[in-house]
C-alpha positions as CSV (number, residue, x, y, z in Angstrom):
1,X,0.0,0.0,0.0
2,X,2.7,2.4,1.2
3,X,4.5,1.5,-1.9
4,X,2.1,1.9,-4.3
5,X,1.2,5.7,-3.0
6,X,4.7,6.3,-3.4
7,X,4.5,5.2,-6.8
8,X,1.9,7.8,-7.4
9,X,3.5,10.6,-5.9
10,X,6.8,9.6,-7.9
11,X,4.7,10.0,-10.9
12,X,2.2,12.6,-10.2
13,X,5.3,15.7,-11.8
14,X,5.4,13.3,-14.6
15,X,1.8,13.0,-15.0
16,X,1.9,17.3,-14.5
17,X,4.4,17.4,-17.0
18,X,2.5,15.8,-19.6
19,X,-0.7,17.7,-18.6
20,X,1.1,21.3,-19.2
21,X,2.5,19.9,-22.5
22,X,-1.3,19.0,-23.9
23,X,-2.3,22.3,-22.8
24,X,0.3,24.3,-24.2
25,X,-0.3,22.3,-27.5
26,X,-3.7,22.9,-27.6
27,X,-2.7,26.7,-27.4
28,X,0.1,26.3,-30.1
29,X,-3.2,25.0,-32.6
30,X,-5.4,27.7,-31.8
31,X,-2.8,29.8,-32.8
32,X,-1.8,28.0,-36.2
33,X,-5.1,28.1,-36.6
34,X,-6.0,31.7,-35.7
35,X,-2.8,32.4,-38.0
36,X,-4.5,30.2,-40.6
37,X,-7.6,32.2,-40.7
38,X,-6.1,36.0,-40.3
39,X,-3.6,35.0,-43.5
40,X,-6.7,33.6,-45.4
41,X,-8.9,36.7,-44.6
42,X,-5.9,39.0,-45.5
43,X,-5.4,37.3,-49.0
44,X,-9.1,37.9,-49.3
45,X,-9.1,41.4,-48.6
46,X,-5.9,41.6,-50.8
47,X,-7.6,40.3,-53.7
48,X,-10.7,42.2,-53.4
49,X,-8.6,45.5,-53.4
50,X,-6.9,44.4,-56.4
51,X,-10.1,43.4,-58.1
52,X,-11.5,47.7,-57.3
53,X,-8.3,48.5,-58.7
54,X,-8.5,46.4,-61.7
55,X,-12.0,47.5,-62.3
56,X,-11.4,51.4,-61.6
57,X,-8.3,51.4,-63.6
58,X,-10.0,50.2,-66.5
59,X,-11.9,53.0,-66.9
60,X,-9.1,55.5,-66.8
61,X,-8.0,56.1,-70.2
62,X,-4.6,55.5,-71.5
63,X,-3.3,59.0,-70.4
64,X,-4.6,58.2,-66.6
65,X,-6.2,61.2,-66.9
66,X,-10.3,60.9,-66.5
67,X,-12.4,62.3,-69.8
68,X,-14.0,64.7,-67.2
69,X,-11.0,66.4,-65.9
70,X,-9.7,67.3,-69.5
């Protein structure tokens, strides 16, 4: 009996070890992940300025100078 609680106790840093190392993975996932997501919503936005761009520049004429203006 005395030598199985000892046992326990031996192992109990071990066992807190390997607790602090899941939870500190789980953070490090959520972070890949939130990383993940930020980069993904950034290309998005990215691409959708590019696509105003695209769209406004086209109606410039080749001067870059708007018929109005002239």
């Amino acid at each position: 009996m005395l030598a199985d609680r000892a046992l326990a106790v031996a192992h109990e840093p071990l066992a807190d070890a390997f607790s602090e190392i899941k939870v500190q993975t789980r953070i490090w996932k959520l972070n890949v992940e939130s990383a993940i997501i930020c980069s993904a919503l950034m290309r998005r936005s990215n691409d959708k300025k590019r696509s105003v761009f695209r769209s406004s520049s086209a109606s410039l004429p080749i001067s870059g100078v708007p018929a109005k203006m002239k």
